[in-house]
N, C-alpha and C positions, 0 to 999 in steps of 0.2 A: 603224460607223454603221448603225441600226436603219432599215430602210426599211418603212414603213407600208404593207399591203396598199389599195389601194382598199375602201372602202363597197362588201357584197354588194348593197347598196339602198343609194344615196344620197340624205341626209336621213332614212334610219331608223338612233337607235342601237342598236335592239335591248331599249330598257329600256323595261319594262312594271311599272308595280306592282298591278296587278291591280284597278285603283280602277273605280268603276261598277257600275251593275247590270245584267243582262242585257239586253241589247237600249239600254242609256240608258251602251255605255260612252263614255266623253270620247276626243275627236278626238285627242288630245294621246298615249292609249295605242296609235294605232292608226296603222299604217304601208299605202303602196301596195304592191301587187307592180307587175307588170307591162302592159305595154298596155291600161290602163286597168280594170283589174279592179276590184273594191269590195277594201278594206282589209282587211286581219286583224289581231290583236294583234298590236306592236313585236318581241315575242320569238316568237314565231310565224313569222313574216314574215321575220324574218332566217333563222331553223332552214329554213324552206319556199324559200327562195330560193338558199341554197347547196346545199338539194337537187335544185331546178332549175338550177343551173349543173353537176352531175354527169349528172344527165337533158338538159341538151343537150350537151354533149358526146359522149353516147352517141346519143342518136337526130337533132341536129340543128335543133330546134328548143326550144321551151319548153314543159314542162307545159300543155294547156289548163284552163282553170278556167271554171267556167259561175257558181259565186257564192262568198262567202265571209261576210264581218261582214252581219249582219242585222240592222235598229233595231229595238224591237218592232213595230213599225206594219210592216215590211216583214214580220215575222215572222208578224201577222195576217192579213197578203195573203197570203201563202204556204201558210198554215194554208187558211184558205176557199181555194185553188186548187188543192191536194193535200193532200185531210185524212188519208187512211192513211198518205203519206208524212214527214209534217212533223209535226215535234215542238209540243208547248202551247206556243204564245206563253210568252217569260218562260223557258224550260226548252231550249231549247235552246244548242246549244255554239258555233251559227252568232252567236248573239247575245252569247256573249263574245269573239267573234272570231276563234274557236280551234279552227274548222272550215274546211274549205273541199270545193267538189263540181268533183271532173274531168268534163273532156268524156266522152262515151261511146269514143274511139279512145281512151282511159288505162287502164280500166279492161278490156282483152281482148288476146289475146297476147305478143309481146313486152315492149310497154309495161308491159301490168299486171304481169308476170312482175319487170318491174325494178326497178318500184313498191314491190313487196310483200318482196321482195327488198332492197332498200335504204332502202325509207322511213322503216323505225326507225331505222337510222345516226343519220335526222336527227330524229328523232325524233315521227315523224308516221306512224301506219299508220290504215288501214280496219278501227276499231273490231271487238271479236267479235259485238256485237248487230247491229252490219249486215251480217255476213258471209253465205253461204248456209248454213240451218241455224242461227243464231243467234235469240238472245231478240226481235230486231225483224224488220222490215221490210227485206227483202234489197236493201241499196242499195251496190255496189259503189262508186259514185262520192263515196262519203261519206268523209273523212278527217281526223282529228284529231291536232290537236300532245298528245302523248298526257299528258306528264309535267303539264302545265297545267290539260287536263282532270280529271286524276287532282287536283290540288291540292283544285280548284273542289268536285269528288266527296264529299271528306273534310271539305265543311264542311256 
């Protein structure tokens, strides 16, 4: 007899069909993480959440995150609040929900070291244009479910 793992997120099943448009995706694609974070896409959110149950295992706690799924309108606020940092309304990877930004203690020592180190496993790393040295804006805290951005990319 086959015994079922628990839900890494309960009430997310991880299926995403990529439906919406940036910033306008449907509730229905998009899952919580944890203590009350903003949402990211279902397949996302599952990939990001069994990497936070290996990330607390090792350090004890959970990933912090500071945001994630952006509407457009959140994405306009954000824009006029940090114009160097934030992508055009409409164009960013926050608004297909396929981003998310760690706390500052993620992105320095150990953490970031384990991060960087395992976060493709699950398949999420800190993009090369935010890296130092890259084509943007040096933003360590910035990380994306890569294989989904890559989809969104090639269209």
């Amino acid at each position: 007899m086959r015994v079922e793992a628990p839900p890494v997120l309960p009430g997310c099943d991880g299926e995403a069909t990529g439906s919406g448009l940036n910033g306008q995706v449907p509730q229905s694609e998009l899952c919580d993480l944890w203590d009350g974070h903003p949402p990211i896409r279902a397949d996302a959110a599952v990939a990001f959440a069994r990497m936070n149950e290996a990330y607390s295992a090792r350090f004890g706690e959970s990933i912090c995150i500071t945001d994630g799924y952006r509407s457009y309108a959140q994405q306009v606020a954000a824009k006029a609040a940090k114009p160097t940092l934030t992508a055009t309304p409409g164009r960013s990877n926050h608004g297909w929900g396929l981003a998310v930004d760690i706390c500052a203690d993620g992105y320095a020592g150990e953490r970031w070291d384990w991060l960087k180190a395992h976060g493709p496993e699950y398949g999420w790393d800190n993009p090369e244009w935010a890296r130092e040295g890259g084509s943007g804006p040096y933003e360590p805290w910035h990380w994306e479910f890569t294989a989904a951005v890559a989809q969104i990319d090639d269209h």
